[in-house]
N, C-alpha and C positions, 0 to 999 in steps of 0.2 A: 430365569429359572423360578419356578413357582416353590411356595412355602410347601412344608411336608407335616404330615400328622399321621398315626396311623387309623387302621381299619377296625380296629377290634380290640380289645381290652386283653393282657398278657401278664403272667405271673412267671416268678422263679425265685426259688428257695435256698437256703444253703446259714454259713456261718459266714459271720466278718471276720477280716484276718486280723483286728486289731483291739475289737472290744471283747471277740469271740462267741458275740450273743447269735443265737440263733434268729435268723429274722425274712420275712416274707417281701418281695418287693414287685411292684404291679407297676406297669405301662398303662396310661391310659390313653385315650383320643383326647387332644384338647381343638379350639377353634384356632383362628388365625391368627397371629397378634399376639398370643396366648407365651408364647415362650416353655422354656423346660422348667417348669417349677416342681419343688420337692414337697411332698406333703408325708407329715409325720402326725398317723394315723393311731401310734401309741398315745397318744401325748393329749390329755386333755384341749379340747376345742379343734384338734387336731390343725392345729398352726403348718400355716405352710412358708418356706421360703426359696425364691429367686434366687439361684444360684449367681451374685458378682461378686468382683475383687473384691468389694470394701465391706465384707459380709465374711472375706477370711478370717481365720483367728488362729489357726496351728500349720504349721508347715512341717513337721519332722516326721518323713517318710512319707507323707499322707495330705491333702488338702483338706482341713478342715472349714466350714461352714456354720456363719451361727448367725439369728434373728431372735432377740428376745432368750427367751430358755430354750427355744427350740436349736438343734445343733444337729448336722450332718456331716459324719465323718467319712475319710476314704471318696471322694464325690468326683475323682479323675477318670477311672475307670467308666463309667454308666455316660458321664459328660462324655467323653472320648468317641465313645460304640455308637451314641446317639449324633453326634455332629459329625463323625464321619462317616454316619451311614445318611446324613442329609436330611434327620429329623429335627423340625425347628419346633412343632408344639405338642408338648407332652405333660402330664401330669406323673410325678414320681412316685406312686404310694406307700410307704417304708413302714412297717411295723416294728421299727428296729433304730438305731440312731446312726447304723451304719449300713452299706448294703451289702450282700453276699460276696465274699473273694472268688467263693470258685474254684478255678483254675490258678488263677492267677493275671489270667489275662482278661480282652475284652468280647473275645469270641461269645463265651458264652451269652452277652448281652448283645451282641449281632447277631445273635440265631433268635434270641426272644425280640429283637425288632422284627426280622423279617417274618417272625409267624404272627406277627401283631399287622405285617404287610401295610408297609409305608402306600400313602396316599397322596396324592396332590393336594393342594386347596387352588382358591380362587382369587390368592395374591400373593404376587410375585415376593421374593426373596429377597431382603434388603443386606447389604455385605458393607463391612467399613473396610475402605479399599488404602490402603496406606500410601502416601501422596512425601514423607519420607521420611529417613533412619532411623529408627529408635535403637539403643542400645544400650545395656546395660553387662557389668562385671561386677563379680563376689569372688571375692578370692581366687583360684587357678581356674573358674567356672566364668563362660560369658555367652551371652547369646545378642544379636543381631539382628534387627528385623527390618527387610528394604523393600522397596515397594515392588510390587510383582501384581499384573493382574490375573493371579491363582494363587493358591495357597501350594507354599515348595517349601519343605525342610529337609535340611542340611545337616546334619547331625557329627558329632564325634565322642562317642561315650570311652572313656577311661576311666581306669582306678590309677590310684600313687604307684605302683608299683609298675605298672605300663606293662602288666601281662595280657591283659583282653582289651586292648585296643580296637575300637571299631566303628567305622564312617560309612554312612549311608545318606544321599539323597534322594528324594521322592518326591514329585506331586501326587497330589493329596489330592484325591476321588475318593467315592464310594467303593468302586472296583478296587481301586489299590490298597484302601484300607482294609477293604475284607480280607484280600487274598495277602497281602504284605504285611499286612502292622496288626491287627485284629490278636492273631493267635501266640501275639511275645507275651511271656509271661513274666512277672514282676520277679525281680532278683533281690540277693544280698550278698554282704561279706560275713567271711563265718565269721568271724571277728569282732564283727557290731551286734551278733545275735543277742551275745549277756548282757550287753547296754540297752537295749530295744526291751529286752524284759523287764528291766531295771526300768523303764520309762511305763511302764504298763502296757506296753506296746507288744505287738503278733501274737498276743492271749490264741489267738484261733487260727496261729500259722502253723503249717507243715509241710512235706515234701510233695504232698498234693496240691499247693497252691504255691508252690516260689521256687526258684532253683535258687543255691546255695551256691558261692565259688569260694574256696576253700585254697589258697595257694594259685598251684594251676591246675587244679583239678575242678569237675562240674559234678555236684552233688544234685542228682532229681529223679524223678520216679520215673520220666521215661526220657529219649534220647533229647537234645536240642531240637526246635520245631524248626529255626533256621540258624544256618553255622556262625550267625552277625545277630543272636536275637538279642543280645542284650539293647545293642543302639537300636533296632526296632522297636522294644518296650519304651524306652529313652522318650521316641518319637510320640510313640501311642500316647505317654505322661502330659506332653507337651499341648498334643491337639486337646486334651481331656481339660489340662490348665488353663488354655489358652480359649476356651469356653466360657470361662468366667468375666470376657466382654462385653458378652450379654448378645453379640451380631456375630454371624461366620465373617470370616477375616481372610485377606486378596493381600500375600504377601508371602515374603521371601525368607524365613529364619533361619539364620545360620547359630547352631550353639555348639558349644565346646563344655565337654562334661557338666552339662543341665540337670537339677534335680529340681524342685517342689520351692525352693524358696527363691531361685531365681528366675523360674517361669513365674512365677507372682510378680517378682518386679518387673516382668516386661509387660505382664499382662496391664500391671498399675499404671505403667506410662503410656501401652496401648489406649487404657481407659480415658486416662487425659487427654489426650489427642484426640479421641474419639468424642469426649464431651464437649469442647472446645468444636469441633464439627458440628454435633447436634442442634448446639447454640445457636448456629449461620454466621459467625461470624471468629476471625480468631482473636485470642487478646492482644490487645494492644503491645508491638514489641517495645522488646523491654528492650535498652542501651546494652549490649554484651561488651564484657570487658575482653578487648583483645588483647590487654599484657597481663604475663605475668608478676602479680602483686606481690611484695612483699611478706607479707601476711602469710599466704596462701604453704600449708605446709604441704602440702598433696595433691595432685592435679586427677581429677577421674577425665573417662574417654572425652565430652561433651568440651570440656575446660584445654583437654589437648585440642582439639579439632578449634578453637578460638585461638590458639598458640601458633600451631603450626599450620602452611599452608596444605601439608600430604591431605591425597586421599587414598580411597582402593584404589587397587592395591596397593600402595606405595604407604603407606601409614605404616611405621612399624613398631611405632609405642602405644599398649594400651591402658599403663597407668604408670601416673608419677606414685611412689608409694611414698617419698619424703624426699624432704629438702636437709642438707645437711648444713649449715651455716649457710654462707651466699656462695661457695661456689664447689658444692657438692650437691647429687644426687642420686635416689637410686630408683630405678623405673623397672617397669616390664613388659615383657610381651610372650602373651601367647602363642605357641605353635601349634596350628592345627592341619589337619590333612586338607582343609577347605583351600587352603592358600592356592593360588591355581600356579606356584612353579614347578609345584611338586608333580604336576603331570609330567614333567618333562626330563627333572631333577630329584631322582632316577625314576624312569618305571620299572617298579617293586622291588626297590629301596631308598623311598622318599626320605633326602636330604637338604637342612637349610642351606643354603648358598653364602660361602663364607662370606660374600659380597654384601649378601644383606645384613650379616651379623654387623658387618663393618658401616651401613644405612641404621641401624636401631643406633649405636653408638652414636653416632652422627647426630641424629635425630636429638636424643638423651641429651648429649651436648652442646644444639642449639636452642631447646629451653633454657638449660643454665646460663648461656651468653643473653637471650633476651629477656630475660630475668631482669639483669644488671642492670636496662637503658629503658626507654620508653621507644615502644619494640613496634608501636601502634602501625602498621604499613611496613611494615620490615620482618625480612627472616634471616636465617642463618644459614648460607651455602658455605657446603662441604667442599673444601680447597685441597686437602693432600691427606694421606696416611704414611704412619712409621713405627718404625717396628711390631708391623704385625702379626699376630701369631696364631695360628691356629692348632686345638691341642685335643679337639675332640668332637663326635657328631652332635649334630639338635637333629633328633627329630619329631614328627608329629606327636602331641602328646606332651610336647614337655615343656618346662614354662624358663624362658630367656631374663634374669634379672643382669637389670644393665647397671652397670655403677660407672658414674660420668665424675672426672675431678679437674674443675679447671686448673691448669697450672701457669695458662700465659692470657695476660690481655692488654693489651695495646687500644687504650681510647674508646674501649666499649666498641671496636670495629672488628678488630681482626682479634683471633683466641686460639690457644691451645688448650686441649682435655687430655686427661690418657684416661682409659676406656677398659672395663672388663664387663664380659659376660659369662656370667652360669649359669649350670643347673643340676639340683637337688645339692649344690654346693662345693662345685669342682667347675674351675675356668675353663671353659668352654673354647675362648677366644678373648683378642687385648690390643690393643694397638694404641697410638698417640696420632690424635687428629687435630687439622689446621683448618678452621672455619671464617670467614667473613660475614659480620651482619652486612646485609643489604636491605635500602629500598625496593620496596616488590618490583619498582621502575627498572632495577638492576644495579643503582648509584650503590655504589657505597658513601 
């Protein structure tokens, strides 16, 4: 696929939602090569900056950008419009330090591409094509990125409360992003409105540019554009963020209530991986520790996956949050609608399978047994359960904290745990499990 630019020089007017200045911002034509650069035409010498990760500088509600004094705030939405309508070089022209909200959404700046009418150039389109997993977790938020030769997200937007629940996947065209994701408009809780002012934040918000959810209720000027638009906005944030690689991106993301500061950290390990390519060569690997240390209070995803042998789907921890002396823990796992049992368990009333609750336990408590030995070539199968109990549903949306205690160990081979999981702070499920370390060979 050839690079794109457009035909003709395009303006549009309005307020930002965040500084509330009024400010002008222009499309230009740029050449091949050229990239999407922002140019801030207020600002003495009129400095311009490249929009990458290492150039962020604010994440609260909004992606901020800075070079020198110069600073572009709100810079997801225009990224968004622009890379998923398949414009790679453009000149930004900003009279303002943020751009127009608008609506809220990125339509408006899909209608000012297309009357700027995207162009070919005469070289081809270079994509950093993901070769494989990156992923990263922030608290009950995670997101996933696997290799795929297309760009597919996966989405699951929730709030704490698990009233607007909502999963969407898509590949990501031109076409889908115009007609699918383009016209979600940015949301909030009413709830964080007094804190956002108190941040100096939506100076130049209103019900013309954001929908409000207040409880269960939708506070907006006119009806929802679609009945799922919250996670379509979710998605549009994502491709807008995920812009800041600097190349269109051939890959698979799956996220679980995503906002602004954890598309940056995927974007920042996309970056690395993508530099480390540019190079031609990778670094040199480094020794990975495949037991768990002593030391180690906390296990994130990357340090599990060095522990245990699971994979998709079968992995059902995705963070150690602490260690409690040597033979406690307590971990977690994400439930999201992505899981794919849930197609089957039930369709349309997806629940976790007490089986797996009783796999995450398992899981939780063959870290703590390979904790104790030198684990190097060895894991922990699951031998028997007792007294199991189950006392209430998981479903999508909710976040699984496992608490593992060993209580038996026999020579660092054979062990007993007893096992809870909850959520939002009510046991969920419980049982007493019997484990064997083994040799990957199958020895005990």
């Amino acid at each position: 696929m050839k690079q794109r630019t457009l035909a003709r020089e395009v303006s549009i007017s309005g307020s930002a939602l965040h500084t509330g200045e009024a400010v002008t911002l222009t499309l230009k034509p740029a050449p091949v090569d050229h990239g999407v650069v922002f140019k801030r035409i207020d600002l003495n010498g009129a400095p311009e900056i490249k929009p990458r990760i290492d150039l962020v500088t604010d994440l609260v509600r909004a992606t901020t950008i800075q070079s020198g004094h110069a600073k572009i705030h709100t810079v997801e939405h225009v990224l968004s419009a622009l890379s998923g309508c398949g414009v790679d070089n453009v000149v930004v022209e900003m009279s303002a330090s943020e751009p127009p909200i608008m609506d809220g959404s990125a339509r408006p700046y899909v209608n000012l591409i297309l009357q700027g009418e995207p162009v070919e150039q005469d070289k081809d389109r270079e994509y950093f094509t993901l070769d494989e997993a990156v992923s990263v977790t922030k608290g009950n938020s995670s997101i996933i990125a696997l290799p795929s030769d297309e760009l597919k997200i996966s989405c699951t937007s929730a709030d704490d409360r698990g009233i607007h629940t909502q999963h969407l996947s898509l590949t990501i065209d031109p076409e889908v992003y115009m007609t699918q994701i383009a016209a979600a408009r940015t949301f909030t809780i009413y709830e964080d409105i007094e804190e956002l002012i108190k941040l100096g934040k939506i100076r130049g918000g209103s019900l013309d540019c954001a929908i409000v959810i207040k409880g269960d209720k939708i506070i907006s000027k006119e009806p929802l554009r679609f009945k799922d638009e919250f996670v379509r906005h979710k998605i549009l944030d994502i491709i807008g963020d995920v812009t800041l690689l600097g190349l269109p991106l051939k890959a698979h993301i799956v996220a679980t209530r995503p906002g602004h500061a954890i598309n940056a950290e995927l974007t920042k390990a996309l970056y690395e991986k993508l530099q480390e390519k540019k190079k031609g060569s990778k670094k040199k690997a480094v020794a990975t520790t495949k037991i768990v240390l002593p030391g180690e209070t906390s296990l994130e995803i990357k340090r599990i996956l060095d522990t245990l042998p699971h994979r998709y789907p079968f992995l059902m921890i995705d963070r150690v949050i602490e260690f409690i002396g040597a033979d406690e823990l307590v971990a977690i796992k994400n439930v999201t609608i992505n899981e794919p049992y849930f197609q089957g368990h039930f369709p349309g009333e997806p629940l976790m399978p007490g089986v797996l609750q009783i796999e995450s336990m398992a899981q939780a408590a063959g870290i703590l047994m390979l904790r104790k030995t030198s684990s190097e070539g060895k894991t922990a199968f699951f031998m028997s359960a007792d007294k199991v109990k189950f006392r209430k549903a998981v479903r999508p949306g909710d976040q699984l904290v496992i608490n593992a205690k060993l209580t038996k160990n026999r020579g660092n081979k054979i062990g007993v745990a007893e096992c809870t999981c909850t959520v939002g702070g009510n046991v969920v499920s419980s049982g007493e499990l019997m484990f064997s370390v083994m040799d990957m060979s199958g020895e005990i």
